[in-house]
py3Dmol code that shows the C-alpha trace and the ligand (Angstrom):
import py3Dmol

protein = """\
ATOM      1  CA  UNK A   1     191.994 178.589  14.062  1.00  0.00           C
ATOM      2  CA  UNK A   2     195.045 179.859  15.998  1.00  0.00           C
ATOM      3  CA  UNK A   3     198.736 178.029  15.513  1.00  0.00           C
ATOM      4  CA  UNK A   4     198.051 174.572  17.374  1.00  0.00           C
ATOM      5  CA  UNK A   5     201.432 175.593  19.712  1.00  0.00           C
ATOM      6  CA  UNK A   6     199.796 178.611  20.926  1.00  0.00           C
ATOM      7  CA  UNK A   7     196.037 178.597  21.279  1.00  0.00           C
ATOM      8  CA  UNK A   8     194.712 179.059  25.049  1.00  0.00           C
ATOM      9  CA  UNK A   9     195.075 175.633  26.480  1.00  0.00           C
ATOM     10  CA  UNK A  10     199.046 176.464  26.303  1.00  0.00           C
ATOM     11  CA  UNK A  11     198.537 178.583  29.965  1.00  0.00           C
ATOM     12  CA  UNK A  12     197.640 174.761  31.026  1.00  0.00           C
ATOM     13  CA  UNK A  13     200.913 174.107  30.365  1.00  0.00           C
ATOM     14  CA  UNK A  14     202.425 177.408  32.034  1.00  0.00           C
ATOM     15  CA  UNK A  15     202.390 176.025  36.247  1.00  0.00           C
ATOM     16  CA  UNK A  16     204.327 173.584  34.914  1.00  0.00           C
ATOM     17  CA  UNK A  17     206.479 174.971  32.439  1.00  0.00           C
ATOM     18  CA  UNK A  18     207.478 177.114  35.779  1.00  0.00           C
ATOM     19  CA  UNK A  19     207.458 174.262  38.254  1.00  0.00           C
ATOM     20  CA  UNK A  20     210.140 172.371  35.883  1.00  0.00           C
ATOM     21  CA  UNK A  21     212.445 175.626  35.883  1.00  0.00           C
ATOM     22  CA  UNK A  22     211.996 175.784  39.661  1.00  0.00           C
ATOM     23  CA  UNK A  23     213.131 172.487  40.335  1.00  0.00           C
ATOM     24  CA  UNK A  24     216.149 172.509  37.803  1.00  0.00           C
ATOM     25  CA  UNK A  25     217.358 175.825  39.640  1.00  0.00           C
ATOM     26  CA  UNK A  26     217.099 174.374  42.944  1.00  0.00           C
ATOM     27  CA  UNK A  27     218.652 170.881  42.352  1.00  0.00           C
ATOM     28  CA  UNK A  28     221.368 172.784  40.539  1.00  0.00           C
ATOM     29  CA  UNK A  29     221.570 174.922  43.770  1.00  0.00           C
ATOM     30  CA  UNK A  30     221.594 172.420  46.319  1.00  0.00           C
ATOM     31  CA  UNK A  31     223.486 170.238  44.428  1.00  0.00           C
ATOM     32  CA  UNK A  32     226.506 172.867  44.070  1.00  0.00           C
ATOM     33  CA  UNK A  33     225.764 173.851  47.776  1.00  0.00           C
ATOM     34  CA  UNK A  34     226.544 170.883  48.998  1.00  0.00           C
ATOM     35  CA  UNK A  35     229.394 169.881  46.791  1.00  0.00           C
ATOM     36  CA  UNK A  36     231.282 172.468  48.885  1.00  0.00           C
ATOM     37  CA  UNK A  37     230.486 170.029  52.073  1.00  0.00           C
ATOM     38  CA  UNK A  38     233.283 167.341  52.675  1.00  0.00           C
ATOM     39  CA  UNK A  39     231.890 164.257  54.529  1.00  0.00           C
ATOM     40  CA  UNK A  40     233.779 163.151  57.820  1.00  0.00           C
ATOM     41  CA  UNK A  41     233.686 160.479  56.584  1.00  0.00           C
ATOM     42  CA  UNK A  42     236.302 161.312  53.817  1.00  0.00           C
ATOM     43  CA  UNK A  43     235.483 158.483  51.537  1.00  0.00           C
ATOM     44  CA  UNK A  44     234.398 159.344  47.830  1.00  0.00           C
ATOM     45  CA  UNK A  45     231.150 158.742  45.752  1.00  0.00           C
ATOM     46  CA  UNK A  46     232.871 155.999  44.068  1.00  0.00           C
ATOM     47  CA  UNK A  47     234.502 154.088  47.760  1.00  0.00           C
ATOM     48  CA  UNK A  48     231.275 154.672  48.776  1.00  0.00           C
ATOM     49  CA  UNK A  49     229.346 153.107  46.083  1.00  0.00           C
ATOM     50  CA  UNK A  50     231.625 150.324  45.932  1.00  0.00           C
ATOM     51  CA  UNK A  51     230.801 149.541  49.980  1.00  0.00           C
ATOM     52  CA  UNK A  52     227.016 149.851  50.021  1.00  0.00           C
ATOM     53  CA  UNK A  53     227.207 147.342  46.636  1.00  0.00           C
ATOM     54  CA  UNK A  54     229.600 144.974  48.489  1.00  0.00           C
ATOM     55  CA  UNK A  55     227.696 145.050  52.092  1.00  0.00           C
ATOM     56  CA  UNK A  56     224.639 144.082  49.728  1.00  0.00           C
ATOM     57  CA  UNK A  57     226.234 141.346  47.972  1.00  0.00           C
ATOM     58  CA  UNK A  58     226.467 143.026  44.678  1.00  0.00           C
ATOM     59  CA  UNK A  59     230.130 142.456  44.321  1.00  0.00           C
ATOM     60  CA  UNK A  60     230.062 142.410  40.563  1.00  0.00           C
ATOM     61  CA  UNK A  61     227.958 144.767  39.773  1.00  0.00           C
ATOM     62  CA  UNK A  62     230.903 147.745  38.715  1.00  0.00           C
ATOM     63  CA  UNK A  63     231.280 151.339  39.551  1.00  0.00           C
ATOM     64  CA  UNK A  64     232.684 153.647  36.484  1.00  0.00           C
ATOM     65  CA  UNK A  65     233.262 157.095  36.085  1.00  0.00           C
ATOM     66  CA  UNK A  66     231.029 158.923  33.330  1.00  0.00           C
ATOM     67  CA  UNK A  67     231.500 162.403  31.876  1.00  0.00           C
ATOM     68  CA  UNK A  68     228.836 165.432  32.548  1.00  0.00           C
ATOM     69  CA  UNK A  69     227.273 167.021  35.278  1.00  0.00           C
ATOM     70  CA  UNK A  70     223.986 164.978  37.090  1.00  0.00           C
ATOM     71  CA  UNK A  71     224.987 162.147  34.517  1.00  0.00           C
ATOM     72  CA  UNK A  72     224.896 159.450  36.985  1.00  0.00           C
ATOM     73  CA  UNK A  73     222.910 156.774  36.567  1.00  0.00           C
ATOM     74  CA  UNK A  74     222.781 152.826  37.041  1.00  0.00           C
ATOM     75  CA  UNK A  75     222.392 150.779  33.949  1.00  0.00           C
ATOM     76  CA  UNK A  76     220.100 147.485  34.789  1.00  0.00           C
ATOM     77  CA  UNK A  77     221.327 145.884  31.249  1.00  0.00           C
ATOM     78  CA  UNK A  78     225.309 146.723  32.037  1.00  0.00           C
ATOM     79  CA  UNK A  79     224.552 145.940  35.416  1.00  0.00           C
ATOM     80  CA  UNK A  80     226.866 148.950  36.659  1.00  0.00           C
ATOM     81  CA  UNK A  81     226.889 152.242  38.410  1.00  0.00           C
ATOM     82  CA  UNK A  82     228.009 155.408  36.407  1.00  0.00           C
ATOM     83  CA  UNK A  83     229.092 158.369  38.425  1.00  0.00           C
ATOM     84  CA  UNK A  84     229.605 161.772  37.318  1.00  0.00           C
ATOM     85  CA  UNK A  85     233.091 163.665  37.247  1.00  0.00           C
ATOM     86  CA  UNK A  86     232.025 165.523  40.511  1.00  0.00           C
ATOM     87  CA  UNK A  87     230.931 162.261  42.404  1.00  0.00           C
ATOM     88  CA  UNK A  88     233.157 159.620  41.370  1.00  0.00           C
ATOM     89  CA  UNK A  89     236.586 161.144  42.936  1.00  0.00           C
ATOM     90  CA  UNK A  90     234.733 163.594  45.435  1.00  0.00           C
ATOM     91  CA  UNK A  91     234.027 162.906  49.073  1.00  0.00           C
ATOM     92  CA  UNK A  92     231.578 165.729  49.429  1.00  0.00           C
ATOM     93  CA  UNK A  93     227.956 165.592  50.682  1.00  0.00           C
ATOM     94  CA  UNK A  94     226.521 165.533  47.247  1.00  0.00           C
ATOM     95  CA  UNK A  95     228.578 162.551  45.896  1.00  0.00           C
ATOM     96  CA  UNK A  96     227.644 160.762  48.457  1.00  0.00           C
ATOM     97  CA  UNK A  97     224.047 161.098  48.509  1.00  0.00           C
ATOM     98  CA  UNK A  98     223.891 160.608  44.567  1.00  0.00           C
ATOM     99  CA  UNK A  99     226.377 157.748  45.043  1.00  0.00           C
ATOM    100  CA  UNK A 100     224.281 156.148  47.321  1.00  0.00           C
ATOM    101  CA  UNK A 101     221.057 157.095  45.204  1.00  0.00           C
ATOM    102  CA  UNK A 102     222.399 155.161  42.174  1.00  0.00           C
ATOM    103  CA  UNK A 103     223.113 152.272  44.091  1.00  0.00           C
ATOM    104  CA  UNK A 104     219.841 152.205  45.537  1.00  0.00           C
ATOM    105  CA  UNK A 105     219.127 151.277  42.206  1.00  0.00           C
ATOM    106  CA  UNK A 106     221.137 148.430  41.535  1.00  0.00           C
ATOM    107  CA  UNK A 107     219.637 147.103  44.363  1.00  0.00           C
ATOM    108  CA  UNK A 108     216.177 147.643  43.162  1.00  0.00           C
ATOM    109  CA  UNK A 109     216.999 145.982  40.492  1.00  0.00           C
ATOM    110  CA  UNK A 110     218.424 142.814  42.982  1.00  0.00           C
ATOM    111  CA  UNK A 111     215.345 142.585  45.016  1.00  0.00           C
ATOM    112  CA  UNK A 112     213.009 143.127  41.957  1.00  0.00           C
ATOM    113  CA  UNK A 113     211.072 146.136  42.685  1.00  0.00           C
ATOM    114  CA  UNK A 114     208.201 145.929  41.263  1.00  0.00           C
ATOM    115  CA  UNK A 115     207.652 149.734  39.629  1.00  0.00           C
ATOM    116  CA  UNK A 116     211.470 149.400  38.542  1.00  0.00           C
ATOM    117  CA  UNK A 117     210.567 146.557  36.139  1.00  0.00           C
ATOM    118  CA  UNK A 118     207.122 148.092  34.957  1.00  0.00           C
ATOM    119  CA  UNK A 119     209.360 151.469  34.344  1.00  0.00           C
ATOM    120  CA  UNK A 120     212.172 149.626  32.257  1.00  0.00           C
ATOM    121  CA  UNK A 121     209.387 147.478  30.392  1.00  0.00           C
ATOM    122  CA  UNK A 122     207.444 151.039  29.445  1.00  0.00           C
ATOM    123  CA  UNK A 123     210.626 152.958  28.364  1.00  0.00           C
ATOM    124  CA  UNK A 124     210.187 151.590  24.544  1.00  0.00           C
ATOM    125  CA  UNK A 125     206.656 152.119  24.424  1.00  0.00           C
ATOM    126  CA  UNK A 126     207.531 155.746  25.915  1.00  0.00           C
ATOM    127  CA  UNK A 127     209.547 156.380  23.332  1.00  0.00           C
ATOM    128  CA  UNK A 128     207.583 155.585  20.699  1.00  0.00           C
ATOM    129  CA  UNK A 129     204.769 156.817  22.287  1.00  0.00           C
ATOM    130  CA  UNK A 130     206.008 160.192  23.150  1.00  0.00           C
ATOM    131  CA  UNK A 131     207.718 160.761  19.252  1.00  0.00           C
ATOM    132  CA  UNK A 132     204.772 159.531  17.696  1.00  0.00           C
ATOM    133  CA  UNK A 133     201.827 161.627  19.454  1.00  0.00           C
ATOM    134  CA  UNK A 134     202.259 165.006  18.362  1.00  0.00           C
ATOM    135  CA  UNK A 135     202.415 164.313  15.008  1.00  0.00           C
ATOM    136  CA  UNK A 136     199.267 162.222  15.015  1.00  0.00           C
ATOM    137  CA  UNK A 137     197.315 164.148  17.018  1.00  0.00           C
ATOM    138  CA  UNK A 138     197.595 166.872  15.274  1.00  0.00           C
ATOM    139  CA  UNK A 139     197.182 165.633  11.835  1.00  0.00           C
ATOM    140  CA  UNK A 140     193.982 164.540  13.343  1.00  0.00           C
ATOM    141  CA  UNK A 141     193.142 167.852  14.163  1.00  0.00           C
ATOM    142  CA  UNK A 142     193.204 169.512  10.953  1.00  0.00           C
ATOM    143  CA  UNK A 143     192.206 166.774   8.656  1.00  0.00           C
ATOM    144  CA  UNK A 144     188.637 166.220   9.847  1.00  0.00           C
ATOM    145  CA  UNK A 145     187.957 163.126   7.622  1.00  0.00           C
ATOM    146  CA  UNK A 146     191.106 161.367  10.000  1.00  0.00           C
ATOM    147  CA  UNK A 147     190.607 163.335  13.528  1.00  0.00           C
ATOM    148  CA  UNK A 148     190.727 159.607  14.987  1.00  0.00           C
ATOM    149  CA  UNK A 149     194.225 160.364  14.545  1.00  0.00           C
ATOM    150  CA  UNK A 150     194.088 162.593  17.599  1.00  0.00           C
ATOM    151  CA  UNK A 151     192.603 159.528  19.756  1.00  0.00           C
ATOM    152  CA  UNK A 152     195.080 157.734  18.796  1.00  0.00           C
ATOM    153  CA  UNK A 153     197.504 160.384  19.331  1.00  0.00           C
ATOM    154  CA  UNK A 154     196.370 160.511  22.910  1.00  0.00           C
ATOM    155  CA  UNK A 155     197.216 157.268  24.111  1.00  0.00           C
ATOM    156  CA  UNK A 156     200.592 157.221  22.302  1.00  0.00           C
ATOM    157  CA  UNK A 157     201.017 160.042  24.535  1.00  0.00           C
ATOM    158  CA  UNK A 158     199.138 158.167  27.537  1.00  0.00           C
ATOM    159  CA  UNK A 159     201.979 156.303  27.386  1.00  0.00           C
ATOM    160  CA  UNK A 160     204.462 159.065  28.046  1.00  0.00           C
ATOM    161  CA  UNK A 161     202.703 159.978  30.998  1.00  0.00           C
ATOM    162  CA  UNK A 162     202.430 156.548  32.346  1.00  0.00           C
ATOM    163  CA  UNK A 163     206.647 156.318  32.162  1.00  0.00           C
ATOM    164  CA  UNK A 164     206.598 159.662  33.888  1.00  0.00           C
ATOM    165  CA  UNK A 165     204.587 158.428  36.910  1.00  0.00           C
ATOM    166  CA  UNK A 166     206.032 154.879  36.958  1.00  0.00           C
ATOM    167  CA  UNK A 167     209.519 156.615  37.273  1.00  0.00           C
ATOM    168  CA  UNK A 168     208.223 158.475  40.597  1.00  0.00           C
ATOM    169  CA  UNK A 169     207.747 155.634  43.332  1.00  0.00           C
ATOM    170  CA  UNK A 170     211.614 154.481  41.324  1.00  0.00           C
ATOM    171  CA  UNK A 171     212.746 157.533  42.370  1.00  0.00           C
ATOM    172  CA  UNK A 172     211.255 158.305  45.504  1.00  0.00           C
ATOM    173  CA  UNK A 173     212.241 154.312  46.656  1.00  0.00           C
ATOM    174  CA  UNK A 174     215.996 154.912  45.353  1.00  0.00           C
ATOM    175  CA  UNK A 175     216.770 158.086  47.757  1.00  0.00           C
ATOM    176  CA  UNK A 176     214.741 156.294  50.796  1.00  0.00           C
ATOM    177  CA  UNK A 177     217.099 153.409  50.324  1.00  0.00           C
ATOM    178  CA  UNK A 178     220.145 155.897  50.041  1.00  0.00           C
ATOM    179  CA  UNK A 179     219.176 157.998  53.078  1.00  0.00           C
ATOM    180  CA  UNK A 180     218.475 155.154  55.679  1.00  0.00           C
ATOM    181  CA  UNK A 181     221.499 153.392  54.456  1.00  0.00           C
ATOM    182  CA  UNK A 182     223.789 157.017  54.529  1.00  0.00           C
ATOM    183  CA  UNK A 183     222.391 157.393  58.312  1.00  0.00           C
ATOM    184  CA  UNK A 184     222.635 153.817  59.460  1.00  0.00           C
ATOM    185  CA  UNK A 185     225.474 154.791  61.639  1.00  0.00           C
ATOM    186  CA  UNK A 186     228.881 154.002  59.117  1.00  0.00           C
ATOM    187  CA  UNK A 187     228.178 156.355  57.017  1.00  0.00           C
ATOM    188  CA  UNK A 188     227.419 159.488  57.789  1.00  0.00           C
ATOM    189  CA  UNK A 189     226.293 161.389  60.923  1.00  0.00           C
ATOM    190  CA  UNK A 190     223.102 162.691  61.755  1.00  0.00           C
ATOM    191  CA  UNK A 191     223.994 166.227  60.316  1.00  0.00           C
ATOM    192  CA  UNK A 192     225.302 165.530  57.258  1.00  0.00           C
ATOM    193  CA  UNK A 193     222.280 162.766  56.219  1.00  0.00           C
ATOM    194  CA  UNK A 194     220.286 165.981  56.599  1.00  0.00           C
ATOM    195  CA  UNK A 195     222.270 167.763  53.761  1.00  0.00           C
ATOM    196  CA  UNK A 196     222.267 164.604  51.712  1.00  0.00           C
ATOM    197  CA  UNK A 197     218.601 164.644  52.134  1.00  0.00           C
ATOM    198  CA  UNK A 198     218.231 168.029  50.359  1.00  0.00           C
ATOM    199  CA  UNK A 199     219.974 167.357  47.832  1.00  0.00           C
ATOM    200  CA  UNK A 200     217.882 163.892  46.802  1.00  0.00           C
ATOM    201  CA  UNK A 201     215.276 166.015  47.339  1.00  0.00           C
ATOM    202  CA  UNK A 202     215.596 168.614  44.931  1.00  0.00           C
ATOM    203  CA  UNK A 203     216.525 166.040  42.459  1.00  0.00           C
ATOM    204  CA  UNK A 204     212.977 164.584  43.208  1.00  0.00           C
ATOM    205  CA  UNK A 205     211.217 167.567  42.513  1.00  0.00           C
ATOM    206  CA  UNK A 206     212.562 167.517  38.862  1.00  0.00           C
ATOM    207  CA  UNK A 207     211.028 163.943  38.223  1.00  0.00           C
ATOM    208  CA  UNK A 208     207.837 166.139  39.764  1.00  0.00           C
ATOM    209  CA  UNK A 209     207.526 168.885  37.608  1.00  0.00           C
ATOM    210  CA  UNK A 210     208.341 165.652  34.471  1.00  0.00           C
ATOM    211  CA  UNK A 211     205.318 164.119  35.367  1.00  0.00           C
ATOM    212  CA  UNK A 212     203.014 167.337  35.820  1.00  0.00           C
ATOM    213  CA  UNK A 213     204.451 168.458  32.627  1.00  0.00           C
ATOM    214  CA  UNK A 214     203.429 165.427  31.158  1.00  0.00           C
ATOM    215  CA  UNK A 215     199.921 164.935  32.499  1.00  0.00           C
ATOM    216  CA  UNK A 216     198.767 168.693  31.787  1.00  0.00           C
ATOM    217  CA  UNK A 217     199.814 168.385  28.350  1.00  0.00           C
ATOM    218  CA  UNK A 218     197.564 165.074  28.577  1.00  0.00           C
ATOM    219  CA  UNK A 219     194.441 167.413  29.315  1.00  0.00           C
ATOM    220  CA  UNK A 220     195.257 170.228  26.918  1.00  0.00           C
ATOM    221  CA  UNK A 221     195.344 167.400  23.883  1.00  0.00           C
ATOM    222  CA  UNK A 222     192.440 165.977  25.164  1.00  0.00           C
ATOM    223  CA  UNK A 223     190.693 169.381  25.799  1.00  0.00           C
ATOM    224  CA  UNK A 224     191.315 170.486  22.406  1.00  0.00           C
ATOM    225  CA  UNK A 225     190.202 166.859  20.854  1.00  0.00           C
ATOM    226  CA  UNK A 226     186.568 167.495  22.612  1.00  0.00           C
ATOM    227  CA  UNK A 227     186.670 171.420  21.536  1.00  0.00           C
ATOM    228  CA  UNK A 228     187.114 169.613  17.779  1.00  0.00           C
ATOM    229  CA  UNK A 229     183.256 167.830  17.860  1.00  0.00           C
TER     230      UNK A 229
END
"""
ligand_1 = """\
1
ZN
Zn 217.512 157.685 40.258
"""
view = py3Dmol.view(width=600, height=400)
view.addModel(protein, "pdb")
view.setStyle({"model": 0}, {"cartoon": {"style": "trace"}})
view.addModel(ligand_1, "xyz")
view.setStyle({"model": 1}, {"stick": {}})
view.zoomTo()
view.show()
């Protein structure tokens, strides 16, 4: 028996392990690209936010500055949007787009998309699920008189995955919204909604490479669990 970490099913893991590296060097790319780009506009992330929010009747929802780099988020609970440092005060390309990403969000959360409630109600179970799995599973590997541990294992980590894909249509929804309302004609013009586009994106891909991460490491638990009988 080989260290659990590093027997063969870890190459499994390897398309992935690359694919997530990928996509954080090109959202970090793209990203910085397009930070360079000043909208014609000349409104920043945070003006911006605070219009689309407004023109969609979400007057108090709130729009604060956070610190980090690709911090932004927007917090259902709080009900407000959190900009970074480099999108709160900036008028480029890339605030906007992220701007308008988060907001897409918040109004998610006002129409009640569906996946965005199914994601928020899975994110303790993910948590749980996702700290709890390893250790359980294998336990269950090497004490054979308690390998149901690794079962159970599995679908703590079945849970995990499940977060991963819910947060994909969330996602994918979040920058639609952003782009078609960045290119409805007060925004931005038809050249710079293509840069915005890139960099939403290569943020995508990230939330990508999350969920094949997740689901290959699915198989190699559950290839090693049937190499165990
Ligand atoms: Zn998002």
């Amino acid at each position: 028996m080989m260290f659990p970490f590093f027997d063969w099913t870890m190459i499994l893991i390897l398309p992935a392990f690359a694919l997530a590296l990928w996509a954080q060097f090109k959202v970090k790319g793209t990203y910085r690209k397009f930070s360079d780009v000043r909208s014609r506009l000349n409104m920043t992330g945070e003006q911006v936010a605070r219009r689309i929010l407004d023109q969609n009747g979400l007057h108090d929802v709130a729009v604060e500055p956070i610190e980090g780099e690709l911090t932004d988020h927007y917090h259902p609970g709080d009900r407000k949007v959190r900009l970074s440092e480099g999108i709160f005060g900036s008028t480029s390309l890339s605030a906007l787009a992220v701007a308008a990403h988060e907001v897409g969000h918040a109004i998610q959360h006002k129409v009640g998309y569906a996946p965005m409630s199914w994601r928020a109600s899975l994110v303790p179970v993910a948590n749980i699920g996702s700290m709890a799995a390893m250790p359980l599973f294998f336990i269950g590997l090497f004490v054979p008189t308690i390998s149901w541990l690794m079962d159970l294992g599995i679908i703590f980590f079945g849970a995990a995955v499940l977060f991963h894909l819910v947060t994909l249509p969330v996602e994918f929804d979040a920058s639609s919204r952003a782009v078609s309302i960045l290119g409805n004609g007060s925004f931005l013009a038809p050249d710079e909604v293509d840069g915005a586009k890139k960099v939403l994106n290569a943020a995508a891909w990230t939330y990508v490479a999350a969920a094949t991460m997740s689901l290959l490491q699915m198989l190699r638990l559950i290839i090693l669990r049937n190499s165990r009988e």
